[in-house]
C-alpha positions as CSV (number, residue, x, y, z in Angstrom):
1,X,0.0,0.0,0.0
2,X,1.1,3.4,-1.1
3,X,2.7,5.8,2.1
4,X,-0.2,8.0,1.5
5,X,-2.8,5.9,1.6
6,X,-1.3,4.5,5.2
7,X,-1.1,8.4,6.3
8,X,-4.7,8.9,5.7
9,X,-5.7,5.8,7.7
10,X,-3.2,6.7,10.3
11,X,-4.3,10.2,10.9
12,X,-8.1,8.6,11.2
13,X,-7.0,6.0,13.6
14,X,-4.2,8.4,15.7
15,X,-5.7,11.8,15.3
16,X,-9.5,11.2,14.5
17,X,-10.5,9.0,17.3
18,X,-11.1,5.8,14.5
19,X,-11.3,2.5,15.8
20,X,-8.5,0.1,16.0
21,X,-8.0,-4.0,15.4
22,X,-7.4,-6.0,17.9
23,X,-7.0,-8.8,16.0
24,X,-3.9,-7.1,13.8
25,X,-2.3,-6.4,17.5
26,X,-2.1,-9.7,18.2
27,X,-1.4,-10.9,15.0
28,X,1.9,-8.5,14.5
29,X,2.7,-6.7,17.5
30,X,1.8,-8.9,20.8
31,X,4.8,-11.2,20.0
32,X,7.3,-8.2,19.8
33,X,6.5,-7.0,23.5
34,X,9.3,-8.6,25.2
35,X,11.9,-7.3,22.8
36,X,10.9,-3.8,22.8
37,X,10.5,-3.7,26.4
38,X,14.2,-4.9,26.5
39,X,15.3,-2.1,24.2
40,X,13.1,0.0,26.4
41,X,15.4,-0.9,29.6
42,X,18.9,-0.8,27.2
43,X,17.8,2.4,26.1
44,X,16.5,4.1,29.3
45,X,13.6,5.1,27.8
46,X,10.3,6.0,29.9
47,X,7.8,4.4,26.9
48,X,7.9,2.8,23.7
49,X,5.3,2.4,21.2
50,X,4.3,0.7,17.9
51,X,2.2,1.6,15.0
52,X,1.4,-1.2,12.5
53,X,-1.1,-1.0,9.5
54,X,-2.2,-4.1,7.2
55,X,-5.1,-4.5,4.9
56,X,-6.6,-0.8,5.7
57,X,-6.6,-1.5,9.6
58,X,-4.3,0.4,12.2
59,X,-3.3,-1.4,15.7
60,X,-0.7,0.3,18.3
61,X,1.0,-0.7,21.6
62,X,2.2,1.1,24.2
63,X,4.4,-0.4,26.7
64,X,5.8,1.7,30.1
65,X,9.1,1.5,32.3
66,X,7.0,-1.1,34.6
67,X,6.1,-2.9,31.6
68,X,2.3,-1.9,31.5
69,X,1.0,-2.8,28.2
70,X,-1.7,-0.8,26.8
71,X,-3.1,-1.6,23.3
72,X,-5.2,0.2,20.5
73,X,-7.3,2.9,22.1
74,X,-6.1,2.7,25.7
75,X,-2.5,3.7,23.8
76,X,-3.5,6.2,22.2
77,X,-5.6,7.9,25.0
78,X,-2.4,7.1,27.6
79,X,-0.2,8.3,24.6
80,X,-2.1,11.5,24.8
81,X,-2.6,12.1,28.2
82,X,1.7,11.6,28.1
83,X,2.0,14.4,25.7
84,X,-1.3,16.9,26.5
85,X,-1.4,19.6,24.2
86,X,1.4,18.1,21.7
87,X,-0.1,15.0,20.9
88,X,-1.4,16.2,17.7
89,X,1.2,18.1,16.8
90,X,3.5,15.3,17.3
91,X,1.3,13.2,15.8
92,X,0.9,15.2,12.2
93,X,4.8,14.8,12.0
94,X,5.2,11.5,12.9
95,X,2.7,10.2,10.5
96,X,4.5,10.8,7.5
97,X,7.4,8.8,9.1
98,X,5.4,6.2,10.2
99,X,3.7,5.5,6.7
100,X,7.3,5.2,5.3
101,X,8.3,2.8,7.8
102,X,4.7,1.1,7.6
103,X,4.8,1.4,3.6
104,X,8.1,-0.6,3.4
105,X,6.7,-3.0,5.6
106,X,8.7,-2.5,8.6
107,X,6.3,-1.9,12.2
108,X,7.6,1.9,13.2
109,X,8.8,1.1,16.9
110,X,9.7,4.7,18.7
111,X,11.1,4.9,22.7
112,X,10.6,8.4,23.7
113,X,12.7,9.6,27.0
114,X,10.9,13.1,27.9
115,X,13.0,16.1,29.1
116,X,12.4,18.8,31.6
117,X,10.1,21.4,29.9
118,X,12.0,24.1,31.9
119,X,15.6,25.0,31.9
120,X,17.6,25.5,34.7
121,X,17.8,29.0,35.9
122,X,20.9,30.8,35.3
123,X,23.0,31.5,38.8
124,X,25.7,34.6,39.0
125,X,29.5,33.7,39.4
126,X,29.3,35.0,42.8
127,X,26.0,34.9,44.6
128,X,26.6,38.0,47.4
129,X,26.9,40.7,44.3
130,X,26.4,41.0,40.9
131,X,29.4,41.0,38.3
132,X,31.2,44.5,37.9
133,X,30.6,46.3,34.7
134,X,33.9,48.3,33.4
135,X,33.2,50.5,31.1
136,X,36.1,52.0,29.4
137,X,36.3,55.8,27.9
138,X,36.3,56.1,24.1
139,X,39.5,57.4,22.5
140,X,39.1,60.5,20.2
C-alpha cells in the first residue's frame, strides 16, 4: 500500500479518534512485546510504542518503564494524556514517518525519553553581588 494511503488511515486511527483492530495487535505486534521492552530498559527510555497497518486497519501498543502494556485505544488515549497539548502536533509529523516505515513493511517502533520542559535557571558567578561592569572611555 502506497505511504499515502497509510497516512490517511493513520491520521483517522491516531488523530481522529477511528477505531483500532485488535485482532492485527495480536497478529503483528503482541509477540514483539518482550523485545521492545528490553530495548526499552537498554535504552532508558520511559515508553515505547508501535504503529502497524495491514489490509486498511491500524493497531498500536504502548508499553511503560513497569512494563504496562496498553493496546489500541487505551494507547492512544495514555499516549495523549503523556504528551497533553502536543499530541497532535507530534502526531501530524510523525505520521509521515510512520507510513514510510509502515509502507516498506517494517512496524515503526519509537522509545521516547521526555526532558524537563524548563531550563535550569541561570545563577551569578558570585551569589553575594552582581558581576562588575567596566566600562572604558572612548579614544578621540
Amino acid at each position: 500500500m502506497k505511504s499515502t494511503r497509510i497516512a490517511a488511515l493513520l491520521r483517522q486511527a491516531l488523530i481522529e479518534d477511528g477505531t483500532m483492530a485488535q485482532s492485527l495487535y495480536e497478529y503483528e505486534l503482541e509477540e514483539h512485546i518482550d523485545y521492545w521492552y528490553e530495548g526499552l530498559k537498554a535504552d532508558r527510555d520511559e515508553y515505547v510504542f508501535a504503529v502497524t497497518e495491514n489490509s486498511g486497519h491500524v493497531a498500536m501498543v504502548l508499553i511503560l518503564a513497569d512494563k504496562t502494556v496498553l493496546v489500541n485505544e487505551a494507547a492512544r488515549a495514555k499516549l495523549s494524556e503523556f504528551w497533553e497539548s502536543n499530541y497532535t502536533i507530534n502526531m501530524k509529523r510523525l505520521i509521515p514517518l510512520i507510513a514510510e516505515d509502515l509502507a516498506d513493511d517494517t512496524i515503526f517502533v519509537n522509545g521516547v525519553r521526555t526532558i524537563d520542559p524548563k531550563p535550569p535557571k541561570r545563577t551569578r558567578r558570585n551569589d553575594s553581588k552582581p558581576p562588575k561592569r567596566i566600562w572604558g572611555k572612548a579614544k578621540s
